[in-house]
C-alpha positions, 0 to 999 in steps of 0.5 A, a space after each residue: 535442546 539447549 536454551 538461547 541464553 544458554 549458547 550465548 553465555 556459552 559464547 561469552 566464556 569462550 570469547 573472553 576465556 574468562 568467567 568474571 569478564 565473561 559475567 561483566 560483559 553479560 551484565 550478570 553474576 559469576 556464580 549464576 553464569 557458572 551454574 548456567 555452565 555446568 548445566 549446558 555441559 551436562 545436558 550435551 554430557 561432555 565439558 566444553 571448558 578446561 578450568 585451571 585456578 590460573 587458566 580457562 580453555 576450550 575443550 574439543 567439544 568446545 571448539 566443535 560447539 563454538 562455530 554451530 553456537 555463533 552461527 545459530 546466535 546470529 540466525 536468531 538475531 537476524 530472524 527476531 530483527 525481521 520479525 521486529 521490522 514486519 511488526 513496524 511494517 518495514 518488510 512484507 507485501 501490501 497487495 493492492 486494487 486500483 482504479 483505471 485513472 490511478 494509473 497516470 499519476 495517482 498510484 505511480 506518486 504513492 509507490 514511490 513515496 512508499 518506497 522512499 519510506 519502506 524499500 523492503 516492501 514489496 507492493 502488488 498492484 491489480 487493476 480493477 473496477 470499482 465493483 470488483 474492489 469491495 467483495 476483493 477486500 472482504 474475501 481478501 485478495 486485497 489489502 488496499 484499494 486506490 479507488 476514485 469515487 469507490 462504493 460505499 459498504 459499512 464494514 470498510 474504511 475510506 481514506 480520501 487522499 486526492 481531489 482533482 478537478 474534472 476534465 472534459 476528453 474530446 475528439 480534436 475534430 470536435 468544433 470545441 476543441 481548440 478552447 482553452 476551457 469548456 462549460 458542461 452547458 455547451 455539452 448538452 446536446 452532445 452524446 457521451 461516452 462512459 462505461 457500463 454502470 454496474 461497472 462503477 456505479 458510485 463513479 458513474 452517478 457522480 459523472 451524470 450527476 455533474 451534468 444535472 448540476 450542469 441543467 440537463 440529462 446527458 445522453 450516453 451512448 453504447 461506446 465503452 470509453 475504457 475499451 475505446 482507450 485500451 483499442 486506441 480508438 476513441 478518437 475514432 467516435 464522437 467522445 465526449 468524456 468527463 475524466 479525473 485531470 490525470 488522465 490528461 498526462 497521457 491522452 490518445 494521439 487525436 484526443 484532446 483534454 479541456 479543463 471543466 470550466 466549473 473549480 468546484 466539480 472535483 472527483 475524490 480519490 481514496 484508500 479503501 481498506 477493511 474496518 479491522 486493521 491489524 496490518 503494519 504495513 497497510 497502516 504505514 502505507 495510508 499514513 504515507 500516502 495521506 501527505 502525497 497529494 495536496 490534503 488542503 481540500 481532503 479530509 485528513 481524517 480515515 472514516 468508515 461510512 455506511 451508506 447505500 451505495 446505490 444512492 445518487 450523489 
C-alpha cells in the first residue's frame, strides 16, 4: 500500500509536470523526489510519468491514479484536521446531569456561552437528583454535572461558578405575600414544603440549616415541592419553599417569590466532574463556564473535597 507522502510527491510531479518545481514546491531535494518516484511505480508495477530530457508527462496510469490520489490526500487532511479539533475540544459530545434550578437560568447562560465558543459540540443534557449525580460520573453516564449544592465524594472535582441569593416561594394567598421582603423568623411557625431528603441530601441540609441560622427548627410537610411544581399545583398547599433566585424567572401562576431578607444566605452552584480528566471538551466547558456568572463571590479555583457528604453544613 503506497505511503501519504508517496501520493503527495505523486501529486506534486503531476500538478507541475516538472520534477525540480516539483522538489521546490515540497521544500525537498530532486534526487530524493525522483527515487520516491520510482519506488511508487514499482510497488503499483507500471509508470505513472513519461519523462523526456525536454518533457514530463502522465502516462494513462498516471492519469487513473491522479483523481484517486487528491482525492484520498484530501480525506486524510480532512480527518487529521478533525482529529486536531476533537484534541482542542472543538468537535464531540459533552454529556451533562443538571440540577431541577439549573434549568431557568443556570444551564441555558452555559449553553449558550459554549456554543458561541465551540458550535461543533454537541451538548446532551439530563435532569437529575443530586444523588443520582455521583454514581452518573463514576459509572460514566455523564461527564459533567451542574449541580446546586452537589454531594461531596473525594474521587470528583468541584468547580463553583455560581452563588444566588436565596428566595422564599409562597402562595400569593399567604398573608405575607404582598412584602417586598421576607426574614425566615416570620417563618417560623409555618410548614415547609421540600423534597425527599435521600433525594438531595447535601441540598436539603443546607435548606434546613438556614432555618436554624434563622433560630428554630423548621416543620416540613409530606408536599414533594418538585412534583407540586411539575403538576402545577403547588399553589393548591400552603407553600413555603426556599429556592435559588432563578427559579423565580418562571414561578406558577398563584405562586409568589419574595427575596431572603438576609444577603449572605447564598446557594452554590458547581460543576462536578471526575478527579482524572483526559477530556478536551470537558476542560474547555469548565473554563468557559467559569467566566459566565458573577465570579466575585465564588472561588476561581477547581478543587477536589473529601468530606463526609452526610455532614450538616
Amino acid at each position: 500500500m503506497p505511503e501519504l507522502r508517496h501520493l503527495r510527491y505523486f501529486v506534486a510531479v503531476a500538478e507541475e509536470l516538472n520534477f525540480s518545481r516539483a522538489a521546490r514546491r515540497l521544500q525537498m531535494a530532486q534526487p530524493p523526489l525522483s527515487v520516491a518516484i520510482k519506488q511508487l511505480e514499482a510497488e503499483l508495477g507500471t509508470e505513472l510519468f513519461r519523462r523526456s530530457s525536454r518533457e514530463v508527462t502522465l502516462t494513462e496510469a498516471g492519469d487513473a491514479l491522479l483523481v484517486g490520489a487528491r482525492r484520498t490526500l484530501a480525506e486524510a487532511e480532512s480527518a487529521f484536521a478533525a482529529a486536531r479539533r476533537a484534541g482542542a475540544g472543538e468537535l464531540g459530545s459533552l454529556r451533562i446531569g443538571f440540577s431541577w434550578s439549573a434549568r431557568f437560568e443556570t444551564l441555558p447562560a452555559l449553553g449558550q456561552a459554549f456554543r458561541v465558543e465551540r458550535p461543533e459540540v454537541e451538548l446532551l443534557t439530563e435532569e437529575m437528583w443530586n444523588s443520582r449525580m455521583t454514581p452518573a460520573l463514576r459509572e460514566g453516564t455523564i461527564d459533567v454535572a451542574v449541580a446546586l449544592c452537589p454531594e461531596i465524594a473525594g474521587d470528583l472535582t468541584y468547580t463553583p461558578i455560581r452563588r444566588e441569593r436565596v428566595v422564599i416561594l409562597l402562595s400569593s394567598s399567604h398573608p405575607l405575600a404582598r412584602a417586598d421582603e421576607i426574614s425566615l423568623e416570620a417563618l417560623a411557625d409555618e410548614e415547609f414544603v421540600l423534597f425527599p431528603r435521600e433525594l438531595a441530601p447535601r441540598l436539603y441540609d443546607m435548606l434546613v440549616g438556614l432555618c436554624r441560622q434563622a433560630g428554630f427548627e423548621p416543620t416540613v410537610g409530606k408536599e414533594s415541592f418538585h412534583s407540586g411544581w411539575e403538576l402545577d399545583v403547588l399553589a393548591d398547599v400552603p407553600v413555603v419553599a426556599p429556592s435559588p433566585e432563578s427559579v423565580a424567572r418562571a414561578v406558577p401562576a398563584r405562586v409568589v417569590a419574595l427575596p431572603l431578607s438576609d444577603p449572605q444566605a447564598r446557594l452554590e452552584t458547581s460543576l462536578v466532574s471526575r478527579a482524572v480528566n483526559d477530556s478536551p471538551t470537558l476542560t474547555a466547558f469548565v473554563d468557559v463556564s467559569r467566566h459566565v456568572f458573577d465570579t466575585e463571590s465564588v472561588s476561581n479555583e477547581t478543587h477536589s473535597v473529601a468530606r463526609d457528604p452526610s455532614a450538616r453544613p
